[in-house]
N, C-alpha and C positions, 0 to 999 in steps of 0.2 A: 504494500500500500504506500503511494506515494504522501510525504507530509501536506501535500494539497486537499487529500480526500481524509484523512486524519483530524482536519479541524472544519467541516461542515459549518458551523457555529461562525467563522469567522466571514462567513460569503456575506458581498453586499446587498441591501437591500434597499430596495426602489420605493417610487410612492409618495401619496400624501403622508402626512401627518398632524395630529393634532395641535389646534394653537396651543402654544402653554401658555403655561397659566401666569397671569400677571403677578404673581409672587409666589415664594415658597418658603417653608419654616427650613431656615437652615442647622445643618446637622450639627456646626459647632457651639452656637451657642445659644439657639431656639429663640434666637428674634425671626423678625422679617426680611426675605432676603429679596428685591424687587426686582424685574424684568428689563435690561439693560438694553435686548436689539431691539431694535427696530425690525414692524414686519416687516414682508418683501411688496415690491408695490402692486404684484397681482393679489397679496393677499393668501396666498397658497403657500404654507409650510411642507417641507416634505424631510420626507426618512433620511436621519443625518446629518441633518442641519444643525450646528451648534447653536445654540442660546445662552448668553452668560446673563447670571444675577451677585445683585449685591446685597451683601446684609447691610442693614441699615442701623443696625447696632456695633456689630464685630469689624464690620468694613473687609470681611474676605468676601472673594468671587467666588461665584459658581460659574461652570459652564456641563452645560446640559446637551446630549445627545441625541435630538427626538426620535424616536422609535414609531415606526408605521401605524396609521390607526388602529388597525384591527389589535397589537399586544397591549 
């Protein structure tokens, strides 16, 4: 088996995806962590598009992976 067909899990995925969400409790230290991009100008997020947030207490970044609607 070549290491290509050994990590299935890693193949790319196409697609829409959900808007996120205008904020998130961030996992360091449970403030608000607020939605920093900007949508795209169709309006249309898709699978793997980065999204970064900021805690508005902590001041670290997130940045977010969107995943396909359907997971």
């Amino acid at each position: 088996m070549s290491n290509n067909e050994s990590h299935q899990s890693d193949e790319f995925v196409s697609g829409r995806a959900e808007a996120p969400s205008e904020s998130i409790i961030c996992v360091d230290c449970g403030g608000t962590a607020h939605l920093l991009t900007h949508p795209p100008e169709d309006e249309i997020w898709l699978a793997g598009e980065v999204v970064a947030y900021r805690c508005s207490d902590c001041r670290d970044r997130w940045d977010i992976v969107l995943a396909p609607e359907s997971e």
